[in-house]
N, C-alpha and C positions, 0 to 999 in steps of 0.2 A: 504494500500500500504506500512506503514511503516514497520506492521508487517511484511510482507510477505519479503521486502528485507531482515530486520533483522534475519530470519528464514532461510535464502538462504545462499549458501554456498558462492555465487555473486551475486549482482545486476542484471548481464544479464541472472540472472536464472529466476528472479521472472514476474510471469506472462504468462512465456513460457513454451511448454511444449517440452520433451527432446528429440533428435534424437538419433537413433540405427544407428552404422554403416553399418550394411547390406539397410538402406536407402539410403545411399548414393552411396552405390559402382555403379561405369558406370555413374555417372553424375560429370559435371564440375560446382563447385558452387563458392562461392566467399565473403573469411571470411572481414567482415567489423568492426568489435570488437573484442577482447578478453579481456579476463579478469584470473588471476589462483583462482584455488580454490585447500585446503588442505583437509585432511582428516586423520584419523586415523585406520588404518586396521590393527587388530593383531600387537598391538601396535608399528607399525611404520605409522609414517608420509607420506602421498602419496599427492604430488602435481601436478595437472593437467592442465590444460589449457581450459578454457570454451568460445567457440567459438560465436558469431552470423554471423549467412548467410544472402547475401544478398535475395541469393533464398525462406527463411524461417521464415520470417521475428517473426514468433509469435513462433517459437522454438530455442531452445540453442542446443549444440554439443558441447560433453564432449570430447577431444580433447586425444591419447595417445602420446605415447612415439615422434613418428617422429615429430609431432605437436608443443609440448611442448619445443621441439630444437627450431622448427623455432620463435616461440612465446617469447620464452626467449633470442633468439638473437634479434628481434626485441626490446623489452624492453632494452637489456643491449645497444642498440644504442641512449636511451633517458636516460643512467645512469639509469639503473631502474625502472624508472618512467612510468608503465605499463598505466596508466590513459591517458597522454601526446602522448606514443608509439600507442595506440587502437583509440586517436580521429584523430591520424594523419592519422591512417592508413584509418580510414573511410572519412576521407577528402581527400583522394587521390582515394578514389574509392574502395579500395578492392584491394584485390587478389586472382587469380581465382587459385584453386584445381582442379585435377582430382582425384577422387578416382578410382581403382581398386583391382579386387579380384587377387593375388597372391599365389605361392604355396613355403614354404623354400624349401633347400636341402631335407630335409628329410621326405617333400611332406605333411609339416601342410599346411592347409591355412593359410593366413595373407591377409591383408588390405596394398596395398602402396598408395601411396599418393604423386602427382606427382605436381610441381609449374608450372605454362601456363604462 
């Protein structure tokens, strides 16, 4: 077990296995933790946000851009303190997501992601 948190890019990664967003789109789930994780892609820094559901208890969700707003506004209400920001959230129950498949102006798909 220690290996494994060690080797994770989070804690709430080890042990689980990972959700694809096209699993989620049309259902309403309900994030109980997060946590961020960094990375290095074509050397720049990319920092995400790593979700756990209450729906999916033995998988993580690697969280984008809309996500990682909400996740980081939550933290910066605990002064940064993402550890204190994720037990509170999961002590008050969660927060329920809807995800949906969307299309831009100029008719990409996208993923929105709507607060209940």
């Amino acid at each position: 077990q220690i290996a494994q948190n060690e080797l994770s890019l989070s804690p709430l990664m080890s042990g689980r296995e990972q959700l694809k967003t096209e699993d989620l789109v049309g259902q309403t789930v309900t994030i109980i933790a997060f946590d961020f994780a960094t990375i290095t892609d074509k050397g720049q820094e990319k920092t995400f946000p790593v979700l756990l559901l209450k729906e999916y208890p033995d998988h993580y969700y690697n969280g984008g851009t809309l996500l990682s707003k909400l996740c980081q506004a939550w933290a910066a209400e605990y002064d940064g303190d993402v550890e204190t920001a994720s037990a509170d959230l999961n002590k008050s129950g969660g927060v329920q997501l809807k995800f949906k498949s969307a299309k831009t102006k100029s008719g990409n798909n996208l993923t929105s992601v709507e607060v209940i």
